[in-house]
C-alpha positions as CSV (number, residue, x, y, z in Angstrom):
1,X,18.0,56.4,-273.7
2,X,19.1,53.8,-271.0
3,X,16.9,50.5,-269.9
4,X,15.4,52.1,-266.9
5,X,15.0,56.1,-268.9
6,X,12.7,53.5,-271.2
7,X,11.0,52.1,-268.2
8,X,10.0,55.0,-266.3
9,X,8.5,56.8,-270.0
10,X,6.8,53.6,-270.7
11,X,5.2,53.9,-267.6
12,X,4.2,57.3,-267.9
13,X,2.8,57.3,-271.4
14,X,1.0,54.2,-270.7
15,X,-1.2,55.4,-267.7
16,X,-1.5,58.9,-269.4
17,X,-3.1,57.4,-272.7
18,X,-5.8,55.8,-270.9
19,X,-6.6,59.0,-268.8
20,X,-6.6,61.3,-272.0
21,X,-8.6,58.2,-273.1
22,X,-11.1,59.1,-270.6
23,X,-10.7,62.7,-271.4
24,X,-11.3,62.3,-275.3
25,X,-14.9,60.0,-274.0
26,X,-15.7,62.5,-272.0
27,X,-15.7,65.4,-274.3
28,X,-17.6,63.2,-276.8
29,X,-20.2,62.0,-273.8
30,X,-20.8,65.9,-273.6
31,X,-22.1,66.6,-277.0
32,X,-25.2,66.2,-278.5
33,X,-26.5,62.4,-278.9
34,X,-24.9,60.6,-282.1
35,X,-27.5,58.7,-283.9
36,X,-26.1,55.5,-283.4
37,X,-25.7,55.5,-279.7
38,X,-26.1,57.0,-276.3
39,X,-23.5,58.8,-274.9
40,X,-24.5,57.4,-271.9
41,X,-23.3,54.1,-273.8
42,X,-19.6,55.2,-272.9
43,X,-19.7,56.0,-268.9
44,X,-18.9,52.9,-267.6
45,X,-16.1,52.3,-270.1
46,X,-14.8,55.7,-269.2
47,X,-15.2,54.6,-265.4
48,X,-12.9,51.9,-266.3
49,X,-10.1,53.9,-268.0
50,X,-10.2,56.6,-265.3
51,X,-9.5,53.9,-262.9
52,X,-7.1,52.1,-265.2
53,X,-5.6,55.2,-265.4
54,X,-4.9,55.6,-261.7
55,X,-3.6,52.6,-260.8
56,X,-1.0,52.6,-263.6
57,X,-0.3,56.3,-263.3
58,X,0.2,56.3,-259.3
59,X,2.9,52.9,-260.3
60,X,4.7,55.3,-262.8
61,X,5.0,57.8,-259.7
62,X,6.7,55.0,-257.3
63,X,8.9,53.9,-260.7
64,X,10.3,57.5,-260.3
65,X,10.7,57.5,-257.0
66,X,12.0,54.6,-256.7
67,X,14.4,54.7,-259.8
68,X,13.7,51.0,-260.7
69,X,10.8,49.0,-262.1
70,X,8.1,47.9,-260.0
71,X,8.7,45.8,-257.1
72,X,6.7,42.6,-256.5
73,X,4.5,44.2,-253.5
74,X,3.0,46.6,-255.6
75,X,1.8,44.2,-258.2
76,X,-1.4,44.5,-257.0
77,X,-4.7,46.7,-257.7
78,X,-5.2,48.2,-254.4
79,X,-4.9,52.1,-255.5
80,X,-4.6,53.1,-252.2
81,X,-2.3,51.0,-250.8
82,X,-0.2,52.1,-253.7
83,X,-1.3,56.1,-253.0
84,X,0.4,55.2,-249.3
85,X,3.4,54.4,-250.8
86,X,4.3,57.1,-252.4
87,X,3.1,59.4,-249.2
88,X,6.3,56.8,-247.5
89,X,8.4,57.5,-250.5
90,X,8.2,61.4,-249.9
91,X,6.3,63.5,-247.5
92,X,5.2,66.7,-247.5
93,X,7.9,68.9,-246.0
94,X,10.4,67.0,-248.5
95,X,7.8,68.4,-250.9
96,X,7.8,71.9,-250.5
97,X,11.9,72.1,-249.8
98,X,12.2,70.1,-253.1
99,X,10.2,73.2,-254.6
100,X,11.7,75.8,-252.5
101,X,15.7,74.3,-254.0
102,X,14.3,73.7,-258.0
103,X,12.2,77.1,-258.1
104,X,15.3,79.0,-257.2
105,X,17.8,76.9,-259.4
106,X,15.1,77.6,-262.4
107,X,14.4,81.0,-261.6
108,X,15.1,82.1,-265.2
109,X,14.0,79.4,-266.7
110,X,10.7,80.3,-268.5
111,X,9.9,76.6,-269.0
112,X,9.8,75.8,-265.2
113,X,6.5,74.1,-264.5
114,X,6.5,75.7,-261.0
115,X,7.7,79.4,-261.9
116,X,3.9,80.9,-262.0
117,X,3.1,79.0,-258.6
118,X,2.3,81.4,-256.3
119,X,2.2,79.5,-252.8
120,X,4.4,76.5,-252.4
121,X,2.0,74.4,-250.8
122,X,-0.3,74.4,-254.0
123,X,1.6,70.9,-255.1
124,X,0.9,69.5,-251.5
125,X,-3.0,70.3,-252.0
126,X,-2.7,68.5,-255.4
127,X,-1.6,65.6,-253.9
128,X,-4.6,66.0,-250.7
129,X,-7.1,66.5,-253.9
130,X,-5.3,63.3,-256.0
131,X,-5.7,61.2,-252.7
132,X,-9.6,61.9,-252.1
133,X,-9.8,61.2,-256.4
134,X,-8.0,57.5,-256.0
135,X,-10.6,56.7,-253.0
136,X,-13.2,58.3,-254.7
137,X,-12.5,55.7,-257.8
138,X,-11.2,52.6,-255.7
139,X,-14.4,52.6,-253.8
140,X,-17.1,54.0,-256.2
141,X,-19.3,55.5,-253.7
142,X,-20.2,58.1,-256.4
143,X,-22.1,55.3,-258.0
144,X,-23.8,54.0,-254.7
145,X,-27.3,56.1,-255.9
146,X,-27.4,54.4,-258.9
147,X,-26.8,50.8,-258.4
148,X,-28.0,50.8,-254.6
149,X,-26.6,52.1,-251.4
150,X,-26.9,49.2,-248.8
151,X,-23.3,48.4,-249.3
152,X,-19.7,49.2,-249.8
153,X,-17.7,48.2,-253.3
154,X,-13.9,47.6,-252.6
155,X,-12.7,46.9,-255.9
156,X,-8.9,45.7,-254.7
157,X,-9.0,44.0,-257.9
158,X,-9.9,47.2,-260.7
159,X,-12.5,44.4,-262.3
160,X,-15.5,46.4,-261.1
161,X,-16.3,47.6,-265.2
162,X,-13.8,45.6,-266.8
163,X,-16.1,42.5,-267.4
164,X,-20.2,42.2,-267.1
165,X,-19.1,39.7,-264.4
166,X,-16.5,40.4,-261.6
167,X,-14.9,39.7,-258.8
168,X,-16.7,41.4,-256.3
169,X,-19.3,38.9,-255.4
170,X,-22.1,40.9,-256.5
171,X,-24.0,41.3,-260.1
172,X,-24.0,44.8,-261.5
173,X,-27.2,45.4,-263.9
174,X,-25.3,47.8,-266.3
175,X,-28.4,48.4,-268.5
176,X,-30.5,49.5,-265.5
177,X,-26.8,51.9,-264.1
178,X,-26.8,53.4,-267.4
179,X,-30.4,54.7,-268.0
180,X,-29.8,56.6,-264.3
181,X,-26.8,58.1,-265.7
182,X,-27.6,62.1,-266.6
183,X,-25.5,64.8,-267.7
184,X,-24.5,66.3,-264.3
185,X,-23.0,62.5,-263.7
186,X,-20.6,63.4,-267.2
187,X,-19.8,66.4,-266.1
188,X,-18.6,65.5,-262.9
189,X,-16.3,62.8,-264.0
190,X,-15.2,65.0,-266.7
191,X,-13.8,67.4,-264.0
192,X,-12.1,64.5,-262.4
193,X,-10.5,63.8,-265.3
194,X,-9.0,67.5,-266.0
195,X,-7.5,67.4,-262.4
196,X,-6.2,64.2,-262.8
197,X,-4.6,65.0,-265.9
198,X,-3.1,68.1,-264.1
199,X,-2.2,66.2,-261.1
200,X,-0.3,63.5,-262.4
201,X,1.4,65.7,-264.8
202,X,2.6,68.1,-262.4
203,X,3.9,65.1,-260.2
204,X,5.2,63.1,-262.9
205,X,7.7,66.9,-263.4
206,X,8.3,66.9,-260.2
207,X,9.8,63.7,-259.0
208,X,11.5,63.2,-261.9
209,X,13.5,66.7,-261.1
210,X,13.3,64.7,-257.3
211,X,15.6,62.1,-258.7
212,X,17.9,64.3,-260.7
213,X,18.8,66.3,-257.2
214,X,19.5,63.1,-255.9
């Protein structure tokens, strides 16, 4: 395996571990209390892996795109800036004719992620769907009911749930967040984290075939 073949599976595995981290929390988060804790006890860690997750993730994406490690601009935080790159990178008509060319070059292969996709525009409403996930997780409105709603987090920075203190200038009363925390609030970040999962996986496929066909 070459320098950069290590790179780009480094990448990958490294922002998939933390969001089948998240995925393994929330399964446990949906069973029945364990004696020593809440499950409650493990949202805002989960937060911070799903986020983690992103960020590191949506880098592996511009890695394979790129075919290089990660330039200096994007060693930042800023999810969606990085989200906005890879719209740059490839759009959606390059897409759907990248599917259109690979579907018909693995037409008998039974492995072919894509073979049972039924409308080639399913991978571009991923994406739509991943792009309103990464907002929905950079900005944390989600959470706006439970620690207040008078004001707007922009985490730039991913420290919103790293530390008890961050940098966003404001003091988060995690004790009070997490007794507001019910099981529809799990669930719903459990579903995030399934399409996620999906999402980056299918991409992941996908642009690496991208750079192959290159």
């Amino acid at each position: 395996m070459t320098t950069l073949a290590k790179i780009k599976k480094n990448w990958f595995d490294f922002g998939m571990s933390y969001l089948y981290l998240a995925d393994l929390a929330c399964k446990e988060m949906c069973i029945e209390e364990k004696p020593e804790y809440y499950s409650e006890d493990l949202y805002i860690a989960t937060i911070f892996n799903i986020k983690h997750s992103i960020e590191v993730n949506l880098k592996s994406l511009i890695v394979l795109l790129e075919d290089r490690q990660i330039s200096k601009k994007l060693e930042h935080h800023n999810q969606e800036e990085i989200l906005n790159e890879i719209h740059r990178l490839v759009g959606e008509k390059k897409i759907i004719d990248l599917i259109e060319k690979l579907t018909e070059k693995n037409k008998n292969n039974k492995e072919w992620i894509f073979k049972d996709i039924k409308e080639k525009k399913d991978v571009v409403l991923k994406m739509l769907d991943m792009a309103k996930l990464v907002s929905k997780y950079h900005q944390l409105n989600f959470l706006k009911d439970k620690i207040g709603s008078d004001f707007i987090i922009e985490d730039t920075n991913n420290t919103a749930f790293k530390y008890p203190q961050n940098n966003l200038l404001i003091k988060l009363d995690y004790e009070e967040i997490l007794k507001k925390i019910d099981k529809k609030d799990i669930l719903r970040i459990t579903i995030d984290v399934s399409k996620l999962i999906d999402y980056f996986l299918t991409l992941n496929t996908l642009f690496d075939e991208c750079i192959k066909e290159k």
